[in-house]
N, C-alpha and C positions, 0 to 999 in steps of 0.2 A: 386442692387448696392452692391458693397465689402463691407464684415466688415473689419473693420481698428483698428489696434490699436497702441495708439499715446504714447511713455515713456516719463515718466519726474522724475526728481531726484534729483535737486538741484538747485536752485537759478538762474544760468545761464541759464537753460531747460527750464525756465516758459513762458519768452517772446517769446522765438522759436516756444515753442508747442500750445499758445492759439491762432496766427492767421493761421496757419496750420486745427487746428483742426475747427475753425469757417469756413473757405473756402471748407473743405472737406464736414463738414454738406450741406452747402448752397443748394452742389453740390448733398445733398441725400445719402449718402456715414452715412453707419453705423459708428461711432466713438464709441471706449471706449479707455478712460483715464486711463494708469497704474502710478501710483505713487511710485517707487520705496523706497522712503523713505530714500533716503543718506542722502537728509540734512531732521532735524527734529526738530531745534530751530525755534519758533515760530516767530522770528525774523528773519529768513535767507529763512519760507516755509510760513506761514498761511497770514502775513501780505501781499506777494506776490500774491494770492487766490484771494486774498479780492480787493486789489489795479486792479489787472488785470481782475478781473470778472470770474475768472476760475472757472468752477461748481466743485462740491467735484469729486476725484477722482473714476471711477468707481471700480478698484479695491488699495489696500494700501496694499505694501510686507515689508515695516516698518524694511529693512534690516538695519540700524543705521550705525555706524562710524565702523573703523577697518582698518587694512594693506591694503592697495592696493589688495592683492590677498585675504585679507577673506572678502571685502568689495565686489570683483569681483565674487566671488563663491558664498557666500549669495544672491547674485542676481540673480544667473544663477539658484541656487538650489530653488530659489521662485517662479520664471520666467518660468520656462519648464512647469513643471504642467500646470499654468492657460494658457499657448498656448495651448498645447494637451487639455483643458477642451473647449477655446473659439474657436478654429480652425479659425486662423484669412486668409482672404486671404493676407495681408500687415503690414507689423510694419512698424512704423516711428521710428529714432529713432534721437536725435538731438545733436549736439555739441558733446563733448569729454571726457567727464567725464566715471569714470568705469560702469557708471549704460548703459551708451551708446556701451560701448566693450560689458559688460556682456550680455545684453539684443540681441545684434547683434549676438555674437556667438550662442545664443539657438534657435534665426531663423534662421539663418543660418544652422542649422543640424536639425533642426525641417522641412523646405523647405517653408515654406511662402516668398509671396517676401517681400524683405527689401528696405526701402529708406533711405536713411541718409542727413539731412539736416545740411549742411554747411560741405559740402563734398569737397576735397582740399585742405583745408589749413595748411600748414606749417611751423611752425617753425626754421627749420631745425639745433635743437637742440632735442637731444634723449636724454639727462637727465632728458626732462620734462616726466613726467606723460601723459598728454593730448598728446604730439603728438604720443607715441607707440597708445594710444587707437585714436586717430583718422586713423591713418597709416592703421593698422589692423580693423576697421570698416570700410573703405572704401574698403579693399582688398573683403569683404564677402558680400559688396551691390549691389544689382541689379541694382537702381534708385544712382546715386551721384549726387545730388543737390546742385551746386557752388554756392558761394553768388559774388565773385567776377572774373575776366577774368582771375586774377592768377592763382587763384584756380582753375580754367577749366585746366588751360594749366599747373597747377603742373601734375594733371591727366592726361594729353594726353602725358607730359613726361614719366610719369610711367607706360605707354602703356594700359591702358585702353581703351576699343571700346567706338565712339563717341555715341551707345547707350545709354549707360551707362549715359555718361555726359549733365548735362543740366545747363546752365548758368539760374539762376532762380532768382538771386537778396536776400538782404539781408531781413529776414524776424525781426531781431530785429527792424531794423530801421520801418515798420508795423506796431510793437507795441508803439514802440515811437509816430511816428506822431499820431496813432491814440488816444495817448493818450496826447500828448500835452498841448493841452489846459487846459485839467482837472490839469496838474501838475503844470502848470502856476497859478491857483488859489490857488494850496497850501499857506498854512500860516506858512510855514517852515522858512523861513527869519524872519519873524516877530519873531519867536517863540524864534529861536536863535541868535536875534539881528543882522541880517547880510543885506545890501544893496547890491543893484543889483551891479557887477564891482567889488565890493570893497573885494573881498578875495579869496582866492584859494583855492580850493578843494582837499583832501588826498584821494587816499586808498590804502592798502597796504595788501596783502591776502599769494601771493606765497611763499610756503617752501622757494624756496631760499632767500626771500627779510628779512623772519620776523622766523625762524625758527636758524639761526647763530647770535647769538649775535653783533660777530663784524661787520655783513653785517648790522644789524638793527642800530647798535649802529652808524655806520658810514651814514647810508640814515637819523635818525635823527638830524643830527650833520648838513647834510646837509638843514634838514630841518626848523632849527634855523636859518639858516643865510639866508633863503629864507624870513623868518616869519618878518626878520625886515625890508623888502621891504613890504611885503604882508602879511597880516594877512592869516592863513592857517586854516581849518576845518577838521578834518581825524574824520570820524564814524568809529567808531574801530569794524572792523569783530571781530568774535567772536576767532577768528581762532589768531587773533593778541595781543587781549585784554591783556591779560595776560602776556604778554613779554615785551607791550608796558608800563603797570605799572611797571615792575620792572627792564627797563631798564628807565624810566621817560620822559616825553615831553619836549623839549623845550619850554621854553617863544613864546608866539605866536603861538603856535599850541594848538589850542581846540580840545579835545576830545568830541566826540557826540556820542549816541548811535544809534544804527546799521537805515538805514532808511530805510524807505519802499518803493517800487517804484517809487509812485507820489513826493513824497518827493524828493528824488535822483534825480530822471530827472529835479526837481526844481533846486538842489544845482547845479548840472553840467549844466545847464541852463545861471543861473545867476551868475556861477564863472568865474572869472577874466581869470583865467588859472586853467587845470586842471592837479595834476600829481596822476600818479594810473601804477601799474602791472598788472590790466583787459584786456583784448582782448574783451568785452565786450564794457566798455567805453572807451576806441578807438574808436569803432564803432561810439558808443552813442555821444561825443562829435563831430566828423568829421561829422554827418548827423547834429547837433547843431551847429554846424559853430564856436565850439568855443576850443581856443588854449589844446592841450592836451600834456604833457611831459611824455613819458612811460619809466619807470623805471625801464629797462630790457634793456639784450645785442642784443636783437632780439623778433620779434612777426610776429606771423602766419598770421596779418593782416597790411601787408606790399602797401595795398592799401591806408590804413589809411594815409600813411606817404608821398605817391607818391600822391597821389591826393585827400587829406583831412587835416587836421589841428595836425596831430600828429608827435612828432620828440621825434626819441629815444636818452634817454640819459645814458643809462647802468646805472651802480649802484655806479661806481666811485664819492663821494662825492663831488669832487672840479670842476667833468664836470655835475653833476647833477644841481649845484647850477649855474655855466657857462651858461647851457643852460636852465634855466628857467628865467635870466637874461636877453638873447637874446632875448627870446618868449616876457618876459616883454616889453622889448623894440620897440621889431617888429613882432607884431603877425601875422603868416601866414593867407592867405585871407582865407575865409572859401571856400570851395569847395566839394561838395559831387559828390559821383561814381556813374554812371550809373546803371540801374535799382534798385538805393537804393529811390524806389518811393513810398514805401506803398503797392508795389501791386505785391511782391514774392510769397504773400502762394497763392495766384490768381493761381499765374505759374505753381506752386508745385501741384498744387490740378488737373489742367488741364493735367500736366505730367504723375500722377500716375492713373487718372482714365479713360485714354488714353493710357494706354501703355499694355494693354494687360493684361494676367495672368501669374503664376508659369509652367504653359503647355504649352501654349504659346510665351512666349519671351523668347531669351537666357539667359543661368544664367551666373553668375560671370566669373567663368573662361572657355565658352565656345569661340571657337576661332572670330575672326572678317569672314563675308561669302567671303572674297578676300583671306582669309588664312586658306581655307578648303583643305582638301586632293583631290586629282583629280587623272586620269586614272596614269599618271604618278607620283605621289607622291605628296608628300606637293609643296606648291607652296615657301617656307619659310623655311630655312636649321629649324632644332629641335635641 
């Protein structure tokens, strides 16, 4: 059976990479765990470990915080070595984040095959961070693993072989359901005096939301006059903390500290309405069936909005507070996507150890077999 090896790097990787890597075992399939180490507050990495059952990483590159590009090189310059020492035949590598570019790019010229989990999706806003490193990790993937129909078909617009693409379903929503019930037992309501219905859940992470004062200053402003319909809870990432004391809460917005999985899935559970700049809980609320207001001009999970419970309302305060008004009023029906069933990394696990080897199958940019050169030339001007 192949060795595999599966990255993770931050917060948003852990739910992707533990039922990927459980389905791949089941299957006999050598795993090791690399732990990149971008994020490394015990609050945003260990508590997550713990809550998901994730064993310790096999190996830890402990590369920490930094620019975009010394955060991206740090990983590539820790990353090469233990490929050339493990000789993997496959990396997984998942979401969008830079530990997902950096780690992509070194198999990528290293020559193992690569898969990328939640391959597709779009923002189609290039100011973000995530979408250049998703864009450019899918261009060097063997395997593109779509969580939704969009995301197939962003990929077949971008001419991608139908090799390549596999419509495999969301593996967050996996971890969710299969963690459910354990987070329904949480004592997190009790803890913070909150009944089920009765309040609405914050978060607030992205550069652009919480890193300009007058954007943060104005999404609060909004978020006071939400708070006297709705009492509001925001755990303040760590990422926020600091800006959100010194620009102050509104009345009715409680600050909480940062929570851990079980926990979270509890709050976005049993909140009323949910508002956040996660592409995460999008997800997470729409497979919950419960109202989500995303706080962004755009999101890459535009399934969320079409056939799930999420409606954008940019960052304008006076349409932010309009349309969580609305949702108040009339919350849309809950509706979850097709193959968001629990049983993606299933799919995933049977794609990759099914599809052949690096000698074997075509690589990235080799042509489609209909657009190979023939007796008289290509069949496709060049």
């Amino acid at each position: 059976m192949p060795r595999i090896i599966c990255v993770a790097g931050a917060r948003p990787n852990y739910m992707k990479i533990k039922p990927v890597m459980d389905a791949l075992e089941r299957r006999g399939a050598e795993v090791l765990l690399v732990h990149t180490g971008q994020h490394y507050d015990p609050a945003m990495n260990d508590v997550f470990f713990t809550d998901l059952g994730i064993r310790p990483p096999d190996r830890f590159l402990g590369v920490g915080s930094g620019s975009h590009a010394e955060q991206t090189g740090r990983v590539m310059t820790a990353f090469e070595p233990l490929l050339g020492e493990v000789s993997p035949d496959l990396v997984v590598v998942v979401g969008d984040i830079n530990s997902t570019l950096a780690c992509a790019l070194v198999t990528a010229k290293a020559g193992p095959l690569l898969a990328h989990v939640e391959a597709g999706l779009r923002s189609r806003d290039w100011s973000m961070p995530e979408e250049v490193n998703r864009v450019a990790t899918d261009r060097v993937s063997d395997y593109l693993l779509a969580p939704s129909p969009d995301a197939a078909g962003n990929l077949r617009a971008e001419g991608y072989r139908e090799d390549q693409i596999h419509l495999v379903g969301n593996v967050m929503i996996d971890t969710l359901l299969a963690n459910l019930e354990r987070a329904r037992a949480s004592d997190v309501l009790d803890r913070f005096g909150l009944t089920r219905g009765g309040y609405g859940l914050v978060t607030l992470h992205r550069p652009a939301n919480v890193d300009d004062p007058e954007v943060l200053a104005g999404l609060l402003k909004a978020l006071g006059e939400i708070a006297g319909r709705c009492p509001l809870v925001l755990p303040a990432h760590p990422r926020a903390s600091g800006r959100l004391a010194e620009l102050g809460v509104p009345a009715g917005v409680r600050l909480v500290p940062p929570a851990g999985y079980l926990d979270f899935i509890a709050l976005q559970d049993a909140a009323r309405v949910v508002l956040t700049d996660s592409g995460g809980v999008q997800e997470e609320t729409t497979a919950l069936g419960v109202p989500c207001v995303t706080l962004r001009d755009n999101t890459e999970r535009p399934v969320t909005v079409e056939e799930g419970t999420n409606v954008l309302a940019g960052r304008d305060p006076a349409r932010v507070v309009s349309t969580v008004h609305g949702v108040l009023d009339a919350p849309p029906a809950p509706r979850r996507p097709a193959l968001w069933d629990g049983r993606a990394s299933d799919r995933i696990a049977e794609v990759l150890l099914s599809g052949g080897t690096a000698r074997t199958r075509p690589r990235p940019t080799d042509r489609p077999a209909t657009d190979q050169p023939g007796p008289t030339g290509p069949m496709f001007p060049i």
